[in-house]
C-alpha positions as CSV (number, residue, x, y, z in Angstrom):
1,X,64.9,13.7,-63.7
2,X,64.3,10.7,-66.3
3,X,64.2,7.2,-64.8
4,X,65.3,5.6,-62.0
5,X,66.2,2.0,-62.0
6,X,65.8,0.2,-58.8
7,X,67.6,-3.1,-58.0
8,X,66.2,-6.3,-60.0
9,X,63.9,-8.8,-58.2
10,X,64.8,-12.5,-58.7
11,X,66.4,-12.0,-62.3
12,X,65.8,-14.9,-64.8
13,X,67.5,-15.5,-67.6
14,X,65.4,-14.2,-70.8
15,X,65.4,-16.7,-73.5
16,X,64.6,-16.6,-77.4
17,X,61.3,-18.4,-77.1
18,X,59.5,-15.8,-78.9
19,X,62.3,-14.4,-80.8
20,X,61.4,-11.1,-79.4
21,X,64.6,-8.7,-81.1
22,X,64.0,-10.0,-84.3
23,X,60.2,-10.4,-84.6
24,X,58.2,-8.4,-87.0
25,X,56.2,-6.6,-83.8
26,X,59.1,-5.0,-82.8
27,X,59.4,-2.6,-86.0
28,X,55.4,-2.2,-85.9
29,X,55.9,-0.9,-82.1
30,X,58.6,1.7,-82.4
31,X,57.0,2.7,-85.9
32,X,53.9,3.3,-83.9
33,X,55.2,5.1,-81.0
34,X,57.4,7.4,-83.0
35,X,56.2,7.6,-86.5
36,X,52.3,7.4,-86.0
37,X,52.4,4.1,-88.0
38,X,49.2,3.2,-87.2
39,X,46.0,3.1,-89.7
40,X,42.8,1.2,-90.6
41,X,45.2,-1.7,-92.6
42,X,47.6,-1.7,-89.8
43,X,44.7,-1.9,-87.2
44,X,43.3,-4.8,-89.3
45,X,46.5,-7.0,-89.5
46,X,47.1,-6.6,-85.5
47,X,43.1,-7.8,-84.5
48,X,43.4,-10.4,-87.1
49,X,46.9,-11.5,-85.4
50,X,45.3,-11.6,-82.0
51,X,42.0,-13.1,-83.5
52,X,43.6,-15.9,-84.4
53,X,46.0,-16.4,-81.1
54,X,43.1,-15.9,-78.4
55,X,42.4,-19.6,-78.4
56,X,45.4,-20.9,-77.2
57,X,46.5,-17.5,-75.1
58,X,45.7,-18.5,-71.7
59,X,47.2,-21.7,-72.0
60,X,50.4,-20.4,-73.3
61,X,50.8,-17.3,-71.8
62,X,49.2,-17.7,-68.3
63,X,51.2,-18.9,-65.3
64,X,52.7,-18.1,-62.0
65,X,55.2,-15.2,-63.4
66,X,52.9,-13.6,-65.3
67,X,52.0,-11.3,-62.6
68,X,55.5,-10.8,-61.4
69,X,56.5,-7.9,-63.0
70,X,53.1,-5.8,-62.7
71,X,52.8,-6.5,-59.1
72,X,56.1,-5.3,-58.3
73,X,55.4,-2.2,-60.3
74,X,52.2,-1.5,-58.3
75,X,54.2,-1.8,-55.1
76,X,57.5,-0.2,-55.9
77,X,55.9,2.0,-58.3
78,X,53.3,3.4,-55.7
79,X,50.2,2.9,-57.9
80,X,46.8,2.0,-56.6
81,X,43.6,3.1,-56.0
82,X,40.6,4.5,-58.2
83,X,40.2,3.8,-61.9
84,X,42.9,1.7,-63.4
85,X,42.2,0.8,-67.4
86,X,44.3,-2.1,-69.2
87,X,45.0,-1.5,-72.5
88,X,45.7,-4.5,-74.4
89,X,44.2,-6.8,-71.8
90,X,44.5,-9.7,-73.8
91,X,42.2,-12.2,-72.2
92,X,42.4,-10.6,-68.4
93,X,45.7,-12.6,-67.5
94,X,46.5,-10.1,-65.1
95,X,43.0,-8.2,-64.5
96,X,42.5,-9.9,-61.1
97,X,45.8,-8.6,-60.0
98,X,45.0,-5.3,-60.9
99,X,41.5,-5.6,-59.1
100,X,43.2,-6.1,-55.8
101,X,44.9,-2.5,-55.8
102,X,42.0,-0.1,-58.1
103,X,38.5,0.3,-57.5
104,X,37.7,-0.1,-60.6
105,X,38.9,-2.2,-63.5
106,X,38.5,-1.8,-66.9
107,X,40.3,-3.7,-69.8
108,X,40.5,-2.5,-73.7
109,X,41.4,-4.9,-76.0
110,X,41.5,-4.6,-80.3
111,X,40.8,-7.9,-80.5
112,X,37.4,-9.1,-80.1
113,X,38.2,-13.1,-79.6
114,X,40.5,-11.9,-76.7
115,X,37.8,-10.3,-75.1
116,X,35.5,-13.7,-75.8
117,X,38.0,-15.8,-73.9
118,X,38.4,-13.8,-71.3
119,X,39.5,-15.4,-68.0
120,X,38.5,-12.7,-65.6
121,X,35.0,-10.9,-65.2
122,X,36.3,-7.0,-65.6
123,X,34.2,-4.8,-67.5
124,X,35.5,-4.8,-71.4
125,X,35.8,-2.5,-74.1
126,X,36.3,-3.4,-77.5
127,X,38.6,-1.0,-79.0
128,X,41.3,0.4,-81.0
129,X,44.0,1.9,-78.5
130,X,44.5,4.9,-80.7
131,X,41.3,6.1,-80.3
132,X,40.2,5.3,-76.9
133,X,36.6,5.7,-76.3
134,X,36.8,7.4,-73.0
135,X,37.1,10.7,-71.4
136,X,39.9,12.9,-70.9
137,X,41.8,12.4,-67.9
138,X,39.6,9.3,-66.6
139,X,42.5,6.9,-66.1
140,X,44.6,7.4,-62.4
141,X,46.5,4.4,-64.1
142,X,47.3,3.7,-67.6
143,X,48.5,-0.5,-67.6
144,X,49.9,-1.4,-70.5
145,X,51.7,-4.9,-70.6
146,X,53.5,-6.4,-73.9
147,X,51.6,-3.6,-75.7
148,X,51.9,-0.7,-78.1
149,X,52.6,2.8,-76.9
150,X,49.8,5.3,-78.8
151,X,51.0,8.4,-77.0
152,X,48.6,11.4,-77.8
153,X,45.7,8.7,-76.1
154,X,48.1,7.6,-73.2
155,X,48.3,11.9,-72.5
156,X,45.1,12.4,-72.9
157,X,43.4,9.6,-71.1
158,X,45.7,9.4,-67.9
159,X,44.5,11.9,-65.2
160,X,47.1,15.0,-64.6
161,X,48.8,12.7,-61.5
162,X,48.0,9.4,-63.2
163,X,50.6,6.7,-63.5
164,X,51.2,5.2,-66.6
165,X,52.8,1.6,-66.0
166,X,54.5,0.1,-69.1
167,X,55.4,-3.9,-68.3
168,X,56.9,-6.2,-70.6
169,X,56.8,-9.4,-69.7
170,X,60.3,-10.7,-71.4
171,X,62.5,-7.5,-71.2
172,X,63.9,-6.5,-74.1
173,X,63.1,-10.2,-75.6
174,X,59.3,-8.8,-75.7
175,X,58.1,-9.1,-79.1
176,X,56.0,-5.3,-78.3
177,X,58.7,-4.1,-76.7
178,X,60.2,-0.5,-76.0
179,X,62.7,0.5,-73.5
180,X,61.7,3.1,-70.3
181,X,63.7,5.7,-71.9
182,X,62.3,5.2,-75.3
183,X,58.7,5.5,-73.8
184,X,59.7,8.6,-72.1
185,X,61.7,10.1,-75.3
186,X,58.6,8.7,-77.3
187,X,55.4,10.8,-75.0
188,X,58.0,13.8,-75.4
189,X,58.4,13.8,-79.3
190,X,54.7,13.5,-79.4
191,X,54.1,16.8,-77.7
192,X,53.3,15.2,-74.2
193,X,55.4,16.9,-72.0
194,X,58.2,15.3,-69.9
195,X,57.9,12.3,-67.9
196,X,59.7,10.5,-65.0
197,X,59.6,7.7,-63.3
198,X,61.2,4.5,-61.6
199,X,62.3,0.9,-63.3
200,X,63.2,-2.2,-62.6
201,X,64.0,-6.1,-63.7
202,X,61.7,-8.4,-62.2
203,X,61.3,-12.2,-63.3
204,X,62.6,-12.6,-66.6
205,X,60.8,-9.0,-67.5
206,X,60.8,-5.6,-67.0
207,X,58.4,-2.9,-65.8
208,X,58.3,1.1,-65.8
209,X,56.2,3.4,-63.9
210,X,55.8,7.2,-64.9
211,X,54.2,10.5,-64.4
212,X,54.4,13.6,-65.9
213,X,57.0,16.1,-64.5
């Protein structure tokens, strides 16, 4: 079946503002999703990284757009209602959104200073993504926006018809950044079964939406 790209939604121009291709995130993410590059020294340099940028993250990442591509994803990607959890929430840029369409909200972030600054009043959980302390199949939505991909968790997490919604902000230009069909080849390699879904260019990002087949 795979994935299904639907017609872009007011398509900006990506620009180099973060040097997405080329930044050093961009090895870390695919390492992670297809290697299991993750460990305690890894996990340490990423919080440390995020640490030190939750200051200034609301002012420099907030904005009208930001919620472009995720609320398109919601609507064209049919996902709504019960528990949604936001891994890698940052400092809630986008929680409210998601409060609008899931009775309940929770966001995960590895960084604690995100979490300090955060702009919205959903119920955190500090925590590493790779080891999620939550139950099995307690997510009906899995939101993970400009962040990495740990697999194993997003399978065991995400309820047996849950939605796992995979938004990056910049496209391809994201600095965390993996395509839909690299997601989906990634969850299969991992022994996660196969996945499908529907895409789509909104903004100047991207978004996927998909459930296991």
């Amino acid at each position: 079946m795979g994935v299904e790209h639907l017609d872009p939604v007011h398509p900006v121009a990506t620009s180099d503002r973060y040097s997405g291709s080329n930044h050093p995130m961009r090895a870390v993410t695919r390492s992670i999703a297809f290697e299991d590059g993750w460990g305690p020294e890894r996990a340490d340099f990423v919080r440390g990284v995020f640490d030190g940028l939750a200051e200034e993250w609301t002012a420099t990442r907030g904005g009208p757009g930001r919620t472009l591509q995720l609320g398109d994803a919601l609507d064209r990607g049919g996902v709504g209602g019960g528990t949604a959890v936001e891994l890698g929430s940052g400092t809630g840029l986008v929680s409210h959104l998601l409060a609008q369409h899931f009775d309940r909200v929770v966001a995960v972030d590895l960084s604690l200073e995100m979490l300090r600054h955060a702009v919205d009043d959903a119920p955190a959980v500090n925590a590493d993504a790779a080891r999620l302390p939550l139950p099995d199949g307690v997510a009906d939505a899995l939101v993970l926006m400009n962040m990495f991909l740990f697999p194993t968790e997003v399978d065991r997490c995400l309820a047996p018809d849950g939605a796992l919604v995979w938004v990056s902000s910049r496209a391809e230009d994201t600095p965390i950044h993996l395509a839909p069909e690299e997601v989906v080849r990634a969850l299969a390699e991992a022994g996660c079964g196969d996945w499908s879904g529907t895409a789509c260019r909104a903004g100047e990002g991207s978004w996927c939406v998909l459930r296991r087949t």
